[in-house]
Structure formats: structure tokens, C-alpha cells
C-alpha positions as a Markdown table, in Angstrom:
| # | Residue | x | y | z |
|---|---|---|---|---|
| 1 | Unk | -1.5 | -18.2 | -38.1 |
| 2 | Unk | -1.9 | -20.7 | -35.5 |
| 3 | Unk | 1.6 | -19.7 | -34.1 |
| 4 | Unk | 0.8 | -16.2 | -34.1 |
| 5 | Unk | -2.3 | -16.8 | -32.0 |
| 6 | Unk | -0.4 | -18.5 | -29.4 |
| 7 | Unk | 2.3 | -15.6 | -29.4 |
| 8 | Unk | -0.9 | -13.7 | -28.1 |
| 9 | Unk | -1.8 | -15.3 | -25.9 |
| 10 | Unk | 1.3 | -16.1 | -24.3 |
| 11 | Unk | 2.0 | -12.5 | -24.3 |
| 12 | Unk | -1.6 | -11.0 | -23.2 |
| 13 | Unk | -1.5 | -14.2 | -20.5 |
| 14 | Unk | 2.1 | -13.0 | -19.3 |
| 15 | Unk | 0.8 | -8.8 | -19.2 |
| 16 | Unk | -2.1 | -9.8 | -17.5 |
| 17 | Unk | -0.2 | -11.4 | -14.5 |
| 18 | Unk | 2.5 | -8.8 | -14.0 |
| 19 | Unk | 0.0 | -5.8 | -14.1 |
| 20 | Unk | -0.1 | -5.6 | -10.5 |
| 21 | Unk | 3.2 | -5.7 | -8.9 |
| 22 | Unk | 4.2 | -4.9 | -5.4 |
| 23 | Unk | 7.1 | -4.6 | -2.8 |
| 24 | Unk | 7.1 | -4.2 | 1.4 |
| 25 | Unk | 10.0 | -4.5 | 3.6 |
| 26 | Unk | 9.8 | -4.0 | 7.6 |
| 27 | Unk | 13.6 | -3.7 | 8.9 |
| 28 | Unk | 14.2 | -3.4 | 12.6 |
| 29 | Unk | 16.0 | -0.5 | 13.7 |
| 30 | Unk | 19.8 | -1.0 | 15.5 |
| 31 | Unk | 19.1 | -3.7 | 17.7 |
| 32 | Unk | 15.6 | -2.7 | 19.1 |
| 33 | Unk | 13.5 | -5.1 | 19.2 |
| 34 | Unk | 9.2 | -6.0 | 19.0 |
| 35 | Unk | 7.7 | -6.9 | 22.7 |
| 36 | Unk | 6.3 | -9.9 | 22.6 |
| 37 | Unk | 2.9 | -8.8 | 23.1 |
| 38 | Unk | 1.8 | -5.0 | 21.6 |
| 39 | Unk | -1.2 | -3.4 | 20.0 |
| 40 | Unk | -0.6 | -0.6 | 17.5 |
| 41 | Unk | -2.7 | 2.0 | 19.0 |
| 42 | Unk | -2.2 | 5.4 | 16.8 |
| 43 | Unk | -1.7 | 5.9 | 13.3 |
| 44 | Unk | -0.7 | 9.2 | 11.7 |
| 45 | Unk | 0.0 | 9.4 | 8.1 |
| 46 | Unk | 1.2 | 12.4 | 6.4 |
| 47 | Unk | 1.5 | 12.8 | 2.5 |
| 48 | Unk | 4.8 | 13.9 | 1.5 |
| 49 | Unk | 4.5 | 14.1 | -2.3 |
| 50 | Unk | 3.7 | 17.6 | -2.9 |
| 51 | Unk | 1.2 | 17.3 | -4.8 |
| 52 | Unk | -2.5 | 18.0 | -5.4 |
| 53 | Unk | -4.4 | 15.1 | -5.6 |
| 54 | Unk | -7.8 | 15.4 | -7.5 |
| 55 | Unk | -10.0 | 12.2 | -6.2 |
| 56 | Unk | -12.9 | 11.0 | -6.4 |
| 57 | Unk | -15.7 | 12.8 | -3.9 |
| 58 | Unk | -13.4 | 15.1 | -2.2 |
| 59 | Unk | -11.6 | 11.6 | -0.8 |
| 60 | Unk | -7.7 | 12.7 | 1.0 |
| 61 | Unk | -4.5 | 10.5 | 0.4 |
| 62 | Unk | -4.1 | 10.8 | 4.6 |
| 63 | Unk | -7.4 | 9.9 | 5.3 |
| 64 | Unk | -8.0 | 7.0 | 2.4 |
| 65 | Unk | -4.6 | 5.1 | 4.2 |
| 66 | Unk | -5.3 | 6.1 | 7.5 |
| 67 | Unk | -8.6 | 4.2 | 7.5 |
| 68 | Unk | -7.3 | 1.8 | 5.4 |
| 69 | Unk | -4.3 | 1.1 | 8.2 |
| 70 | Unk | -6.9 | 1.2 | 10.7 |
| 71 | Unk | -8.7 | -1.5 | 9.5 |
| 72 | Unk | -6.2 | -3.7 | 8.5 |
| 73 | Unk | -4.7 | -3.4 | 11.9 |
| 74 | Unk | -8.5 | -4.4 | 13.3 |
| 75 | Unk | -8.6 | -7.5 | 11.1 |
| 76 | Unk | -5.0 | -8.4 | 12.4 |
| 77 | Unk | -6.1 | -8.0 | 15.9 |
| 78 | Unk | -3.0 | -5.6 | 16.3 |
| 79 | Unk | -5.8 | -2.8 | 18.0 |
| 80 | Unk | -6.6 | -3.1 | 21.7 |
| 81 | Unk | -5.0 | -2.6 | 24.8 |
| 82 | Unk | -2.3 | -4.3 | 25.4 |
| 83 | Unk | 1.5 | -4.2 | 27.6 |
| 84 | Unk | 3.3 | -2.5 | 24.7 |
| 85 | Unk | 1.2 | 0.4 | 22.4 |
| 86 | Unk | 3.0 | 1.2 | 19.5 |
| 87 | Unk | 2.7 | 4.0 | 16.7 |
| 88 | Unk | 2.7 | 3.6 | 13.4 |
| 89 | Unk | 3.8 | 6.5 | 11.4 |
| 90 | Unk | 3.2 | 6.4 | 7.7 |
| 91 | Unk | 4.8 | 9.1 | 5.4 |
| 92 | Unk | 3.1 | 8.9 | 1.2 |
| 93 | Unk | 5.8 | 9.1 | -1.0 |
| 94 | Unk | 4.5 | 8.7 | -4.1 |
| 95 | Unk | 0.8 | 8.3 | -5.4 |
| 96 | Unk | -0.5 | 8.8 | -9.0 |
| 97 | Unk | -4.3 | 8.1 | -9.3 |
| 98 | Unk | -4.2 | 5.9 | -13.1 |
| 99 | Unk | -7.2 | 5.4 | -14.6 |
| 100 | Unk | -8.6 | 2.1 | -15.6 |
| 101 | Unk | -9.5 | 3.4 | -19.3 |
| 102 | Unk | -6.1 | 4.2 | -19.9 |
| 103 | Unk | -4.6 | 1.0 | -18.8 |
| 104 | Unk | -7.2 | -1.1 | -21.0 |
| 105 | Unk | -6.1 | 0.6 | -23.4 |
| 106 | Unk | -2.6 | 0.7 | -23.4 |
| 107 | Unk | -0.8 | -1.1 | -20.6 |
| 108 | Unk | 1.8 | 0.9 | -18.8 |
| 109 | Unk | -0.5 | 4.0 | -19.1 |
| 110 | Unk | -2.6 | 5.0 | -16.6 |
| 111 | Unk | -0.5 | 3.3 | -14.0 |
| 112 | Unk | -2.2 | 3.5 | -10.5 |
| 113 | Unk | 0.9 | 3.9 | -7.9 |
| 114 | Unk | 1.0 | 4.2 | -4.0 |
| 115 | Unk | 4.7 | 3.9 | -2.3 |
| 116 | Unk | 4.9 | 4.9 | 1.4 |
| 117 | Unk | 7.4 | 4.7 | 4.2 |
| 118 | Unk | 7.1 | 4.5 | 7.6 |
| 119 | Unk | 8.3 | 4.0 | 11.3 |
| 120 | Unk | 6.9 | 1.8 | 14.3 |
| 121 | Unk | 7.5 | 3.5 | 17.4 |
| 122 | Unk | 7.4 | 2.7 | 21.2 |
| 123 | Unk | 5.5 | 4.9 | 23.3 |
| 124 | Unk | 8.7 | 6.4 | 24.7 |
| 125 | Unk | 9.1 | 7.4 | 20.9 |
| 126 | Unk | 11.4 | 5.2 | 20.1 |
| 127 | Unk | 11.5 | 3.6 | 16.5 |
| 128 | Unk | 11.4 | 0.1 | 16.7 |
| 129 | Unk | 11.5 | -0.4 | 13.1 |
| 130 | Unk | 11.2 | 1.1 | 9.5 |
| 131 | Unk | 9.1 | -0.1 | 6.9 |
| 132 | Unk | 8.3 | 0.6 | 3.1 |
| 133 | Unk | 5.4 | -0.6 | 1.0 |
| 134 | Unk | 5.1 | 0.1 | -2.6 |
| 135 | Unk | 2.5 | -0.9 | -5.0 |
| 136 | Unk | 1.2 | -0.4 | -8.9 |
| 137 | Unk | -1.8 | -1.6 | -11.2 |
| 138 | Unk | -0.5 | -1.2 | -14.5 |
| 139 | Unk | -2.5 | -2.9 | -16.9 |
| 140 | Unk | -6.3 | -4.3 | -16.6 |
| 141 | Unk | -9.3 | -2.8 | -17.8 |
| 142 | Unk | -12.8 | -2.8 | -16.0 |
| 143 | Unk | -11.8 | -4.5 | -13.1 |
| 144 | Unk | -9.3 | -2.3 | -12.1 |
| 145 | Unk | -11.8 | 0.2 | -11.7 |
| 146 | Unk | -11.4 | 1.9 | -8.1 |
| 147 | Unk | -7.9 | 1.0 | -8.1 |
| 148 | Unk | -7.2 | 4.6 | -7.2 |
| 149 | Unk | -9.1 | 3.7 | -3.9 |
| 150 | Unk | -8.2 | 0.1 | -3.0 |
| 151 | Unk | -4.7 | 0.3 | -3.8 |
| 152 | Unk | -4.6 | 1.8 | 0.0 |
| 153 | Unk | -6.3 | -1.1 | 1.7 |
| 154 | Unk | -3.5 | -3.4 | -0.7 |
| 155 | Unk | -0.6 | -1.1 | 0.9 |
| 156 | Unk | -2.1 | -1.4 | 4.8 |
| 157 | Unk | -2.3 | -4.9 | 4.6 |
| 158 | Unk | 1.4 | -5.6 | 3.5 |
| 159 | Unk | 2.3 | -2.9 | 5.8 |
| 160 | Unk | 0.3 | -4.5 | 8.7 |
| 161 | Unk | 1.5 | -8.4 | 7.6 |
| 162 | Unk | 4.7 | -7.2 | 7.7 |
| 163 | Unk | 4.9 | -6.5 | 11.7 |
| 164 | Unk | 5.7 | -9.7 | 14.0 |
């Protein structure tokens, strides 16, 4: 019985701390290379999945990372004016709102996913690099509640870390 108990645990204890998983990558593109001093001065995002996404107060995928990149980029003091203004273009990919019920219940269901690619332009338009973020609540209960909205901010910052 005892040995049984401890099977769960392990096994709950091991669940609980891969239920959020994530992945970013920034590569630079052929040989261009970051000034040494820049400020990312416009995001556009764009949501490529072809879907229709029914959130929460009439809330938009654009707009939800778009803010989110925004103020990531503040809290990185990446904004402003500076020598070099770059663009950061962010394409959605893939989003699936989950549900928090769902993955208390059974994890693996209700999986809360956000994967989006994007380019870091000069402002001759050149791309100075590529990037990718991907990230997914899997399992948790209550206090994954929301995930469907903070997953962006999780995204921007990796995205926004990411940059030299």
C-alpha cells in the first residue's frame, strides 16, 4: 500500500512539473547582424491559423499578443528612441484556447497552446532575424485558470528575452 502511495506521488509530482512546457529560438538571418544599440518600435501581429477563435469578452488573438509584445518590450526597455528602430513582426501559428476544467480533469485535455513565428526587421525592411516561440499548459486545474489569456504575455516575454 505504502509503495503504491509513493507511485502517486511520484507520478502526480512528475505531471505536475511537465504541464507547462515551452520552446523559443531567435536565429539571425545570413549574416545580418543586431546594432549595438536599437529599440523595437512597431509590432504587427497577424493570426495565420484560420480559425475562429471564441474568447472570452470579445478579446482578439492579434490584439491579446500585440499588447502582450508591447509590454514585454516596455519592461525590457527595448521601446524608445534610439540609433536603430526595429520591427517585430509576429505571425500566430497555432492557438487552441484549453480549458482549465478539462485539464484538472484529465491531463492532456484541454491543452491551452500558442506557437508563433516571427521576423525582426531593420527599418530599411530588412530581416535581421527569425524567431519562433511555442508554448502549452497541459495539465493543472484552478490555477491555470486564464491560461487562455496569459499564455500571450508567457510567449512575448521569450520572444522579447530572446533578442540581444
Amino acid at each position: 500500500m505504502r509503495q503504491t502511495f509513493k507511485l502517486a506521488v511520484a507520478a502526480l509530482l512528475s505531471l505536475y512539473l511537465t504541464a507547462c512546457s515551452s520552446v523559443s529560438e531567435l536565429q539571425p538571418a545570413g549574416g545580418e547582424t543586431f546594432p549595438s544599440s536599437y529599440s523595437v518600435t512597431a509590432v504587427t501581429v497577424e493570426d495565420k491559423t484560420g480559425k475562429f477563435h471564441d474568447l472570452e469578452d470579445g478579446a482578439d488573438v492579434e490584439a491579446l499578443m500585440h499588447d502582450a509584445m508591447q509590454e514585454a518590450l516596455r519592461d525590457a526597455g527595448k521601446v524608445g528612441v534610439s540609433s536603430a528602430e526595429l520591427t517585430y513582426q509576429i505571425y500566430i501559428i497555432q492557438y487552441q484556447k484549453g480549458s482549465a476544467l478539462a485539464r484538472w480533469m484529465m491531463p492532456g485535455m484541454g491543452k491551452t497552446i500558442l506557437s508563433v513565428e516571427g521576423l525582426v526587421k531593420d527599418s530599411s525592411g530588412t530581416v535581421l532575424a527569425t524567431t519562433q516561440a511555442t508554448e502549452s499548459i497541459g495539465a493543472g486545474g484552478g490555477y491555470t485558470a486564464g491560461a487562455w489569456k496569459y499564455i500571450f504575455g508567457n510567449v512575448a516575454e521569450k520572444l522579447v528575452n530572446d533578442l540581444p
